[in-house]
PyMOL CGO cylinders between C-alpha atoms (Angstrom):
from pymol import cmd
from pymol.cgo import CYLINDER

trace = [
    CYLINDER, -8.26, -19.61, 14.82, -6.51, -16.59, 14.31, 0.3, 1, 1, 1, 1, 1, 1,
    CYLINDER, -6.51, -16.59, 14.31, -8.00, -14.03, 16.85, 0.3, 1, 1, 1, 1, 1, 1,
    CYLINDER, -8.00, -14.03, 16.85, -7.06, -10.29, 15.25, 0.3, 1, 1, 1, 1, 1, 1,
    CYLINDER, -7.06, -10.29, 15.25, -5.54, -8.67, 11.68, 0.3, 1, 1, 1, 1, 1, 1,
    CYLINDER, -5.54, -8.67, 11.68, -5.84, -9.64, 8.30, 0.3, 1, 1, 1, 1, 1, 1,
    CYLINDER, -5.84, -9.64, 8.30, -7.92, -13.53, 8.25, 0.3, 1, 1, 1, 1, 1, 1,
    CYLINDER, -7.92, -13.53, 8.25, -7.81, -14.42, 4.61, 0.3, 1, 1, 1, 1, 1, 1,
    CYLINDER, -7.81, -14.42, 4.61, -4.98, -16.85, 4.48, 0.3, 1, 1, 1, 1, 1, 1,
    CYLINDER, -4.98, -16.85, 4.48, -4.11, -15.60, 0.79, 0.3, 1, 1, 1, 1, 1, 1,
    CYLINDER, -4.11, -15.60, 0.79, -3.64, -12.28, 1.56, 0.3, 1, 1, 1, 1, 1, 1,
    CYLINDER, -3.64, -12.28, 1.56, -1.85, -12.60, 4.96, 0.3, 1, 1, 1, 1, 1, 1,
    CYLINDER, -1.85, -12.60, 4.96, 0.77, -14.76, 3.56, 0.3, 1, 1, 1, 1, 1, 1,
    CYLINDER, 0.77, -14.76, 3.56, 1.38, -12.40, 0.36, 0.3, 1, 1, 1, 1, 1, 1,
    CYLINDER, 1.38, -12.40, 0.36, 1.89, -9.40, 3.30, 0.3, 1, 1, 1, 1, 1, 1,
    CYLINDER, 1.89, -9.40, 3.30, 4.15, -11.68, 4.79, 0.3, 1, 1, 1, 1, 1, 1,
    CYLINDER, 4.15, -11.68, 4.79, 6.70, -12.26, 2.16, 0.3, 1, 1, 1, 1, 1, 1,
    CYLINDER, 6.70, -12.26, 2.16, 7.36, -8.29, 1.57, 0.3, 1, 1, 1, 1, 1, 1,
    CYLINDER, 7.36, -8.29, 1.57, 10.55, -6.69, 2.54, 0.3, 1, 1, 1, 1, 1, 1,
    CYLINDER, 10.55, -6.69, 2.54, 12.05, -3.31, 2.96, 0.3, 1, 1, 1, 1, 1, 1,
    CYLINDER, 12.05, -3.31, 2.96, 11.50, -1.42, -0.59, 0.3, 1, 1, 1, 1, 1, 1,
    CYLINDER, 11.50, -1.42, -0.59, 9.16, -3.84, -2.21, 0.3, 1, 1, 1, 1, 1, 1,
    CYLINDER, 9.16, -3.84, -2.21, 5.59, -2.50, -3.38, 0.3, 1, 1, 1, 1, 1, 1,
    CYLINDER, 5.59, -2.50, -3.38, 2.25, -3.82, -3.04, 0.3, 1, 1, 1, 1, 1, 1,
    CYLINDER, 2.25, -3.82, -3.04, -0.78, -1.79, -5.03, 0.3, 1, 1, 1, 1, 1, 1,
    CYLINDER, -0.78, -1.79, -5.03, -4.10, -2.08, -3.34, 0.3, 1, 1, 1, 1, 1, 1,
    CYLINDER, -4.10, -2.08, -3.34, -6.51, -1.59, -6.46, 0.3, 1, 1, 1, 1, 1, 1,
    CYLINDER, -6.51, -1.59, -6.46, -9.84, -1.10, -7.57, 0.3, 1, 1, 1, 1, 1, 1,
    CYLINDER, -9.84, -1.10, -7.57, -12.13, -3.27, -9.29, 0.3, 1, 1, 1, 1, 1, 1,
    CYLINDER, -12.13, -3.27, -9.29, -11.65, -2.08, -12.82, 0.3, 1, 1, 1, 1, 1, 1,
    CYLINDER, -11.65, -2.08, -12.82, -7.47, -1.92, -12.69, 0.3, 1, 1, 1, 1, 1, 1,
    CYLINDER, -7.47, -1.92, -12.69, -5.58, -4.18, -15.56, 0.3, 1, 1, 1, 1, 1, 1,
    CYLINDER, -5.58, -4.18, -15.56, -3.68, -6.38, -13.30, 0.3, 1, 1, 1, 1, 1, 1,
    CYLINDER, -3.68, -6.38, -13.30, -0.70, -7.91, -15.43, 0.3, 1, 1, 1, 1, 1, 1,
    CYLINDER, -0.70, -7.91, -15.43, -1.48, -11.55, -16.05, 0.3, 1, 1, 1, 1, 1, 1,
    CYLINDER, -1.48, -11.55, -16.05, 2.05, -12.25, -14.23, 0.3, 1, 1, 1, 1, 1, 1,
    CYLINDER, 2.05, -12.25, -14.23, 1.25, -10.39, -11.10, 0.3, 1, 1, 1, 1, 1, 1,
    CYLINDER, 1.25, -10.39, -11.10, 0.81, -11.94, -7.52, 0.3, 1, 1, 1, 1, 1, 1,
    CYLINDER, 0.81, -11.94, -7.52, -2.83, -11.53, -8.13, 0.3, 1, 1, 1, 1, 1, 1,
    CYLINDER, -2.83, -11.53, -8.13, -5.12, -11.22, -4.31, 0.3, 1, 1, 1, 1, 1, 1,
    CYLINDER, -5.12, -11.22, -4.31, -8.37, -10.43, -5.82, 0.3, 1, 1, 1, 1, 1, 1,
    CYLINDER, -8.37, -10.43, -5.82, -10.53, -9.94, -2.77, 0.3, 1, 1, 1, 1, 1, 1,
    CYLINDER, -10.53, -9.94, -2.77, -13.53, -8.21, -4.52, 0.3, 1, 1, 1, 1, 1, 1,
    CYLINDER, -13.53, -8.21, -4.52, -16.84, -9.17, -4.08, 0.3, 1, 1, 1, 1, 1, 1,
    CYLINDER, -16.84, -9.17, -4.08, -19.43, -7.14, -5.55, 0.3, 1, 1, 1, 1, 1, 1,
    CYLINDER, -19.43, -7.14, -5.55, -19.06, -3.15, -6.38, 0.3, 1, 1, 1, 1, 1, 1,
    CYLINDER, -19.06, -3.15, -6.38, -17.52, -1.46, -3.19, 0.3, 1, 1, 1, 1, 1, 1,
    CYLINDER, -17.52, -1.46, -3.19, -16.99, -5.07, -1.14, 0.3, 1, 1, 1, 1, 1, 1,
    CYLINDER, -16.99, -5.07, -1.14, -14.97, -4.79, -0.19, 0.3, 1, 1, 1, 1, 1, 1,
    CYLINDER, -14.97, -4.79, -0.19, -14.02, -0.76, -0.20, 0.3, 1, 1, 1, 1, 1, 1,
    CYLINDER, -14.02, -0.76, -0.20, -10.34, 0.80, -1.10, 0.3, 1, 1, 1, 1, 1, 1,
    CYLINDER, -10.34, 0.80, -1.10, -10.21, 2.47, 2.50, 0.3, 1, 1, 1, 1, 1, 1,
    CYLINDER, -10.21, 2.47, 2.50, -11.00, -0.68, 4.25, 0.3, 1, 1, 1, 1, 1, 1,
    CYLINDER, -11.00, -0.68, 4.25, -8.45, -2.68, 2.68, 0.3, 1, 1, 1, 1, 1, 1,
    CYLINDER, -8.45, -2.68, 2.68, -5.97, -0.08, 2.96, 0.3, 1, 1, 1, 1, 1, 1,
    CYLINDER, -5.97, -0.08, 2.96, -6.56, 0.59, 6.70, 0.3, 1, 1, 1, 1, 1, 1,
    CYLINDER, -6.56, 0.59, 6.70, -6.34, -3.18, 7.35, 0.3, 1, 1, 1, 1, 1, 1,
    CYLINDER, -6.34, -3.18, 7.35, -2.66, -3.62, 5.15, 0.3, 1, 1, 1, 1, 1, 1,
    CYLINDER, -2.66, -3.62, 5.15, -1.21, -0.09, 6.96, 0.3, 1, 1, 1, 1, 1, 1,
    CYLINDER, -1.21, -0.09, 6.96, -2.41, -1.89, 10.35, 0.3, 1, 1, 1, 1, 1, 1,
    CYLINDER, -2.41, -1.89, 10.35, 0.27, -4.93, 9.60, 0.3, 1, 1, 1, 1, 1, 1,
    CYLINDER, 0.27, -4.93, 9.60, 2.79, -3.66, 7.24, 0.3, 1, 1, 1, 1, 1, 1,
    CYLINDER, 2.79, -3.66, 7.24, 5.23, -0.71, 7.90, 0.3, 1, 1, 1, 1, 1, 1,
    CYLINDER, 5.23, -0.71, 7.90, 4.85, 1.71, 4.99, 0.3, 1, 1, 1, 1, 1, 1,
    CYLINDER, 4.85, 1.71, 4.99, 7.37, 4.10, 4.14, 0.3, 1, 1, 1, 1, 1, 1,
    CYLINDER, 7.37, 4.10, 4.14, 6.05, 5.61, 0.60, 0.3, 1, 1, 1, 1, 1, 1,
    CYLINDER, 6.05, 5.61, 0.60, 2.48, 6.36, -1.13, 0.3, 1, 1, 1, 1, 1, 1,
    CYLINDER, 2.48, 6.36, -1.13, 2.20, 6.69, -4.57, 0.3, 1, 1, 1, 1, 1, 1,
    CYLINDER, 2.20, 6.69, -4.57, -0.95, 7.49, -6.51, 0.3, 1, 1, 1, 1, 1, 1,
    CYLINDER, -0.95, 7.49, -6.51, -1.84, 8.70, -9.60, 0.3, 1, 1, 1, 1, 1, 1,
    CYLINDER, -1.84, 8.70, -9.60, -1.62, 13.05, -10.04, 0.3, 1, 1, 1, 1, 1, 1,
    CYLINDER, -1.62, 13.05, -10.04, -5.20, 12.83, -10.75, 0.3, 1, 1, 1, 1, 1, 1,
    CYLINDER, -5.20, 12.83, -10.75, -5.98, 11.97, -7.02, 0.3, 1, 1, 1, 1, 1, 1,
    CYLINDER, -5.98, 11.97, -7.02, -4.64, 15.30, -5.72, 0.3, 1, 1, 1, 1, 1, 1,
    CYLINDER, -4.64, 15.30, -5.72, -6.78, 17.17, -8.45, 0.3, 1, 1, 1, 1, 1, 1,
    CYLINDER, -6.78, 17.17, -8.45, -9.46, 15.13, -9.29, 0.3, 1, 1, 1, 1, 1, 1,
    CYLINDER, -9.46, 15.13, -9.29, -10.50, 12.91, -5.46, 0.3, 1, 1, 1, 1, 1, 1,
    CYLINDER, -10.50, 12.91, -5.46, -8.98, 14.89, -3.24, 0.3, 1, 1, 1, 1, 1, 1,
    CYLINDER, -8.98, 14.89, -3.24, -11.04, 13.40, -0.08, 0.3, 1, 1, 1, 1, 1, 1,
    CYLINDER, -11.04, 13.40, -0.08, -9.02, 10.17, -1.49, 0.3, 1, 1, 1, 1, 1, 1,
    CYLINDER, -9.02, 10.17, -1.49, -5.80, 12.15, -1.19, 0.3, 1, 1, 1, 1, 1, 1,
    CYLINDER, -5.80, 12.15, -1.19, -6.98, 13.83, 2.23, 0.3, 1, 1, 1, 1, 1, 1,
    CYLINDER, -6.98, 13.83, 2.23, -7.62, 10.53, 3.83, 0.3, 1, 1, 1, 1, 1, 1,
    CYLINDER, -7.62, 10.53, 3.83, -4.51, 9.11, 2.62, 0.3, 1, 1, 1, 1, 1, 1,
    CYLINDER, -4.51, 9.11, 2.62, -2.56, 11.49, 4.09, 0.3, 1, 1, 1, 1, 1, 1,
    CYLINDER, -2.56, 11.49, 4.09, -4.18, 11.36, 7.18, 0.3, 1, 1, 1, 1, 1, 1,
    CYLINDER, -4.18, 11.36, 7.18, -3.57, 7.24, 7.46, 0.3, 1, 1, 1, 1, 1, 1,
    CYLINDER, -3.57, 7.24, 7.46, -0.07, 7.62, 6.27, 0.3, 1, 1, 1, 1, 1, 1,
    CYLINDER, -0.07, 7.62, 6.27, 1.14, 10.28, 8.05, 0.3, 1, 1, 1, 1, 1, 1,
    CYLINDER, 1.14, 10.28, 8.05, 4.83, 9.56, 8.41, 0.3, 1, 1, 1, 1, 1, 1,
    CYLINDER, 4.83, 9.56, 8.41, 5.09, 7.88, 4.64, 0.3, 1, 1, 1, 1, 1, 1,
    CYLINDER, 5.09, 7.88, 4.64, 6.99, 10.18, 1.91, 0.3, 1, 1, 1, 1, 1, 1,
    CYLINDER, 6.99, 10.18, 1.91, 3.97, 10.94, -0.76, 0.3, 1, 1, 1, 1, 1, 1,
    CYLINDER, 3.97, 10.94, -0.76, 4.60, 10.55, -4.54, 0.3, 1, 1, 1, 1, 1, 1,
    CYLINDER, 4.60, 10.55, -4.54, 2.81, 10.66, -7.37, 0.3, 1, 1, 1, 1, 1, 1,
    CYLINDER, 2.81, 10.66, -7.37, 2.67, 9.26, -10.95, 0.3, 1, 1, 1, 1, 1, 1,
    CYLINDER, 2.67, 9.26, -10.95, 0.55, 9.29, -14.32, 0.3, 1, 1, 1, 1, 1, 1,
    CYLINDER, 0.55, 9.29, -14.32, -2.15, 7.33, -14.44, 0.3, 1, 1, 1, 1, 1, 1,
    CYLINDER, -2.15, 7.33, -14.44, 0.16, 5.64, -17.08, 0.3, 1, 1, 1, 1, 1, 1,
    CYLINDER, 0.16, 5.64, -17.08, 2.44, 4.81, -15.07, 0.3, 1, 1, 1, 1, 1, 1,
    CYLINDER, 2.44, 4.81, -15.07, 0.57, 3.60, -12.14, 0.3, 1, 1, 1, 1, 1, 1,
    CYLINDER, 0.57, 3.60, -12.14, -1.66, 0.94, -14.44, 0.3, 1, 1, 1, 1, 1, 1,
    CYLINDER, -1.66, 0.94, -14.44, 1.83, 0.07, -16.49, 0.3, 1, 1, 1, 1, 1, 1,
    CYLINDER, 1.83, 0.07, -16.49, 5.36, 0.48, -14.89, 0.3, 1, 1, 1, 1, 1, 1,
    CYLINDER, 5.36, 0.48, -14.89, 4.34, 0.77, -11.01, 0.3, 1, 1, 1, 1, 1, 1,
    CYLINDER, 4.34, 0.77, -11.01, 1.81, -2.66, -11.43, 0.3, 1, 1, 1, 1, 1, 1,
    CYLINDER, 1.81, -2.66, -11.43, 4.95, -4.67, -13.12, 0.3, 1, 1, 1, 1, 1, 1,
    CYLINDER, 4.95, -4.67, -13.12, 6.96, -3.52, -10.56, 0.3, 1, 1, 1, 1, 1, 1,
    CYLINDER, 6.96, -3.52, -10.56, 4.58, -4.47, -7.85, 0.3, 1, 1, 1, 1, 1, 1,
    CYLINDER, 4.58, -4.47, -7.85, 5.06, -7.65, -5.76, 0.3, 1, 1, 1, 1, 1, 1,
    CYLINDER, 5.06, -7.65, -5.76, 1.32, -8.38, -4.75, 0.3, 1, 1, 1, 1, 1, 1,
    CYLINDER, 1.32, -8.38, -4.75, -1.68, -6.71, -6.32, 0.3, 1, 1, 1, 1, 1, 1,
    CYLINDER, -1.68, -6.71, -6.32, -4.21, -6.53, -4.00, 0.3, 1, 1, 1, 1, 1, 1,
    CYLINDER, -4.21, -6.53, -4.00, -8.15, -6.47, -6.04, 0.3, 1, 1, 1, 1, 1, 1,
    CYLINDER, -8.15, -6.47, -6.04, -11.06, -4.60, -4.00, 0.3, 1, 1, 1, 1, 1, 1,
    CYLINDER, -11.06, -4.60, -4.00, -14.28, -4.10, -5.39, 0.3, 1, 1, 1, 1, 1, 1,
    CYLINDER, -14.28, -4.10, -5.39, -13.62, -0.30, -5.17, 0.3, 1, 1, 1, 1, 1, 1,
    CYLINDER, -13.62, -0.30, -5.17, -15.39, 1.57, -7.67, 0.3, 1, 1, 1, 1, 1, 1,
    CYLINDER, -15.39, 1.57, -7.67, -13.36, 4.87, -6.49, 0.3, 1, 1, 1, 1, 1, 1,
    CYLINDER, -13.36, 4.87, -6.49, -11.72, 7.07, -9.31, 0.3, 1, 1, 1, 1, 1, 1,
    CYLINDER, -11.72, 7.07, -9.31, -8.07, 6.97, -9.46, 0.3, 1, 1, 1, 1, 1, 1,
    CYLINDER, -8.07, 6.97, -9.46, -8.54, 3.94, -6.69, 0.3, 1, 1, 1, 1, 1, 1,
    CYLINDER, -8.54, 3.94, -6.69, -5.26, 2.92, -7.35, 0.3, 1, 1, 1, 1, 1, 1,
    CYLINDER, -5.26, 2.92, -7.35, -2.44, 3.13, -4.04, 0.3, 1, 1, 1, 1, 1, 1,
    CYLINDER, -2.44, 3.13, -4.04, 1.55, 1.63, -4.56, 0.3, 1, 1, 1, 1, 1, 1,
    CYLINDER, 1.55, 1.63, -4.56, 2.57, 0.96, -0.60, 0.3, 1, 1, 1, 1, 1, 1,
    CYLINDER, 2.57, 0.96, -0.60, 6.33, 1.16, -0.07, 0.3, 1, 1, 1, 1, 1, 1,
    CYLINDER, 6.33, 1.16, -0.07, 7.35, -1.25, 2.68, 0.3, 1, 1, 1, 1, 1, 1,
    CYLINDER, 7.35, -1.25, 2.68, 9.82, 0.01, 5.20, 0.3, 1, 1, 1, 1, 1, 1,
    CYLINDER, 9.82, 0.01, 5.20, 11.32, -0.99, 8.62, 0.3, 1, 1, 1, 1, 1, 1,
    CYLINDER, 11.32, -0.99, 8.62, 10.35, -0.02, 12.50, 0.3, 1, 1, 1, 1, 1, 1,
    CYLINDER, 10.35, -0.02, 12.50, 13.20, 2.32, 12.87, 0.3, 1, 1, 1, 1, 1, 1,
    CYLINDER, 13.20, 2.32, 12.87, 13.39, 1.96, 17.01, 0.3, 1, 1, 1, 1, 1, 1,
    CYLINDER, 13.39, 1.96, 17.01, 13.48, -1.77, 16.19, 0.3, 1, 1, 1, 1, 1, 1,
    CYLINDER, 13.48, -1.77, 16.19, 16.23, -1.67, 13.67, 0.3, 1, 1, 1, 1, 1, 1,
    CYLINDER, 16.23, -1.67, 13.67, 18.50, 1.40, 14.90, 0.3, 1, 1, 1, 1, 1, 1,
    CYLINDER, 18.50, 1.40, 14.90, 17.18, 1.65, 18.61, 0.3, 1, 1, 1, 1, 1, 1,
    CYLINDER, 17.18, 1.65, 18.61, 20.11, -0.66, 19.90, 0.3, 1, 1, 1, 1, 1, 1,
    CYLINDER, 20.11, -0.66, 19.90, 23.01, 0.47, 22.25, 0.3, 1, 1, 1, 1, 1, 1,
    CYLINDER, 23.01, 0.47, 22.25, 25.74, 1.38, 20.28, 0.3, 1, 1, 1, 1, 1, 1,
    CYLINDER, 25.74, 1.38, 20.28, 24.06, 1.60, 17.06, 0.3, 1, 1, 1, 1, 1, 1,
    CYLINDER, 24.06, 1.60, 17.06, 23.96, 4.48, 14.62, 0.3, 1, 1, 1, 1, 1, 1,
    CYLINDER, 23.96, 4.48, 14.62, 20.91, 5.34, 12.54, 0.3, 1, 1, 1, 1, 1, 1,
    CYLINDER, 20.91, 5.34, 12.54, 21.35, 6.84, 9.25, 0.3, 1, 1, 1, 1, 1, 1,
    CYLINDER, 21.35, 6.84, 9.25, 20.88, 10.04, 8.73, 0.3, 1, 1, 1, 1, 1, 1,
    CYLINDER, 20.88, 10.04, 8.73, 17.50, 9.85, 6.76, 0.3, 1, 1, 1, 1, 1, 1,
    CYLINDER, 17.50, 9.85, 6.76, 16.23, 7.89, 9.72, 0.3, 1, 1, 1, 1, 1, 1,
    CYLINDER, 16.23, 7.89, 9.72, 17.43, 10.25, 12.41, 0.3, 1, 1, 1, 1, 1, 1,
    CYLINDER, 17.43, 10.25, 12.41, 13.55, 11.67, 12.79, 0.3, 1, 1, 1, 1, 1, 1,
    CYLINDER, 13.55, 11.67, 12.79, 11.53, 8.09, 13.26, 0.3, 1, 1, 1, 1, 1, 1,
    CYLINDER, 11.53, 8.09, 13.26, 14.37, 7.40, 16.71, 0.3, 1, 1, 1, 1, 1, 1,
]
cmd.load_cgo(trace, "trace")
């Protein structure tokens, strides 16, 4: 039995088949998820389970490199946006329209990722990255330039 991390078998493997650049939305219970999609639809009932949760576990296994959420977050939750930044600390933030994030951003998405969230604007794009030290930290090796400040 698998001892720590994420244990449903559904999500775990959709974490595991996302590379540098790709994007994974963690959602809430209401968002349109394209018929299409990688669809992990982990809600329960309303708030089971919660955005933050969900969030906390995926940033605890994946490396994330960008966070984009809707401009309404920074205006309209900003204890969303607040505890975002605090998780994410060494991501690059964006944002997008609320548009964009239910049309363009969840076609571009890899794996959607349902909660039962019933947060406004509950809608988070993860950018997957690398583990700098593990990629550039080599003898002889050169990092790029961009990644000069995560050595």
């Amino acid at each position: 039995m698998k001892r720590t991390g994420i244990l449903n078998a559904e999500l775990s493997g959709a974490l595991a088949t996302l590379g540098h650049t790709d994007l994974i939305m963690v959602v809430d219970a209401g968002f349109p998820i394209p018929r299409d999609a990688h669809r992990v639809d982990l809600a329960i009932a309303e708030n089971l389970p919660d955005l933050r949760t969900v969030l906390g576990l995926i940033d605890d296994e994946l490396v994330v490199e960008g966070v984009v959420r809707a401009d309404d977050v920074v205006s309209n939750n900003p204890r969303l946006d607040e505890w975002l930044r605090e998780r994410f600390g060494d991501a690059e933030f964006t944002t997008r329209t609320h548009a964009d994030m239910l049309g363009e951003l969840a076609h571009q998405a890899k794996v959607i990722v349902r909660t039962g969230a019933f947060e406004p604007w509950g809608n988070i794009g993860l950018f997957c990255g690398v583990d700098v030290p593990k990629w550039f930290g080599g003898d002889g090796v050169i990092a790029p330039d961009y990644y000069q400040s995560k050595l």
